[in-house]
N, C-alpha and C positions, 0 to 999 in steps of 0.2 A: 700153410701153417701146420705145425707136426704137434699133432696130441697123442703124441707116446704117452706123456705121462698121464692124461685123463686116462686113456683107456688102461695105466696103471694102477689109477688107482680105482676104477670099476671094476679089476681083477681081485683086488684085494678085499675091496669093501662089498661085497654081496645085497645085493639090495634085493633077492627072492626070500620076500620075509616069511613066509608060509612053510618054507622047506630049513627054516635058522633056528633051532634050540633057544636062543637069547630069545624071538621073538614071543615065544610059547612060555620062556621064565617070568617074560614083561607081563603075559595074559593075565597069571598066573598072582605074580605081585601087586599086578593092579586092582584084581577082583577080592583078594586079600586083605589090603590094606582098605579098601573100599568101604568093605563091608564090616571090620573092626571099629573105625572111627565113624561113627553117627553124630552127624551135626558138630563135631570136631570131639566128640568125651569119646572117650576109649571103654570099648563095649565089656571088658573084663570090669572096668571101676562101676558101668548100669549094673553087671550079674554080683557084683559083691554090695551095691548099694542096696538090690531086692534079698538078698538073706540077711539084712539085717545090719551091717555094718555102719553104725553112726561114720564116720570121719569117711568112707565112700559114698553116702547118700549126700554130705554135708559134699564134699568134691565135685560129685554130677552135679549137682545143683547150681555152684558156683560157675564149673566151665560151660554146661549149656547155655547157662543165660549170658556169660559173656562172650561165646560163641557165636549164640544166635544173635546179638547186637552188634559183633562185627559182621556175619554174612545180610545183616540185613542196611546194616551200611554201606558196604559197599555194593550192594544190589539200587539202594535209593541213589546213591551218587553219582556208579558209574552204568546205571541197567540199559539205558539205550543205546552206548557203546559200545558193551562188551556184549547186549545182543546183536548188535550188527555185524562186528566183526566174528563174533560164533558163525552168525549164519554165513559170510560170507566166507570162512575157512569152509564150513561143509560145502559151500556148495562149487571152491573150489578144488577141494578133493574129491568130494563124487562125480565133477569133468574128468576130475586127470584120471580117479580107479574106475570109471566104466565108461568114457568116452574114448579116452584114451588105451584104459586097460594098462595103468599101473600098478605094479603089483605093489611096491611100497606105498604107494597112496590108498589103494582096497584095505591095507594093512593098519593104518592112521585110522583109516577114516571107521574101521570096524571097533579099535578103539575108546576113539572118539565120540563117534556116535550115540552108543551107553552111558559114557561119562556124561551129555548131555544131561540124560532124564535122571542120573544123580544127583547132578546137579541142583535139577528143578526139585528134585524132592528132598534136600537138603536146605534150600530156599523156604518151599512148602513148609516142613516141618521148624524149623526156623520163626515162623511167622506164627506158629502155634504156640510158642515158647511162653512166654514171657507170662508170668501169672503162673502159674499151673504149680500145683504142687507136687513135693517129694515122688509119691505113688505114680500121679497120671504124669509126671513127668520122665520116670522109667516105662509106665506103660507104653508110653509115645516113644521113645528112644530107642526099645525093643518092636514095636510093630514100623518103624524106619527102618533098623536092619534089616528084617522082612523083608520090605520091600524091595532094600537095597539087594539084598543076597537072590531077590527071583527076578531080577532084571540082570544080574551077574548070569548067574544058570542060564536064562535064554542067550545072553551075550554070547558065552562062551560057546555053548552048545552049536550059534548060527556063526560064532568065526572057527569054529572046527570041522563044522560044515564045510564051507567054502572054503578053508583053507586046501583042507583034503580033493575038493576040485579041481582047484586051482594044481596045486601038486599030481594032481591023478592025469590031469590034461596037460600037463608041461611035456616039452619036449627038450630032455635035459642031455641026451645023448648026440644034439646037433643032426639028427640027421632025419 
């Protein structure tokens, strides 16, 4: 059987995610947007509801709570599903990126792996919501980014790490 064209289009499609520009714009976009929206409000509308602005404190207030009633909805409907199927993607991406030694799967799974404990602590703070008022509900919304932005920082810092490994140990000259 003749796989000219797979290996045509493994020519074209680059799967050495480490050594890809796009892959470092994804890191990039990801820890970005990540870290901007807390618990789904948009962290410009927390910093204009803490100076003062009635119709942005009136805003956070509205989307956090209806935010945090859908993440905790579908956390109670679908929670032991979509943790199994979580744990079961990671644990079959960390076969393929260190048993295997895929590099597109090292690449997902570094990711990934962060967006998990966003996840949980989107969850967490989530569960905090409801009740709270105006003040401690920007206090919380702001020490969430927090969190979120020093789990970005180490994320990044440990897939730039191992990127640069991974790229320093390649043997891209075939020989």
């Amino acid at each position: 059987m003749d796989l000219f064209w797979l290996e045509s289009a493994f020519e074209v499609i680059d799967f050495r995610s480490f050594s890809n520009l796009w892959f470092w714009i994804a890191l990039a976009a990801l820890w970005s947007t990540a870290s901007h929206w807390a618990v789904g409000v948009p962290f410009d509308t927390v910093r204009r509801a803490a100076r003062g602005n009635a119709q942005a404190l009136h805003d956070m207030e509205v989307l956090a709570n209806i935010q945090a009633r859908r993440l905790l909805f579908i956390a109670d409907a679908t929670g032991l599903i979509s943790t199994a199927l979580t744990f079961f993607t990671v644990t079959m991406l960390s076969l393929l990126a260190f048993l295997y030694w895929v590099e597109f799967a090292q690449a997902i799974l570094l990711l990934f792996l962060p967006m998990m404990l966003v996840a949980w602590l989107n969850l967490r703070t989530a569960r905090q919501i409801e009740g709270l008022d105006p003040i401690d509900l920007g206090n919380l919304l702001a020490a969430h980014r927090k969190q979120v932005q020093f789990v970005g920082v180490i994320s990044i810092f440990v897939t730039s790490m191992f990127g640069m490994w991974v790229n320093l140990n390649q043997n891209v000259l075939g020989g």
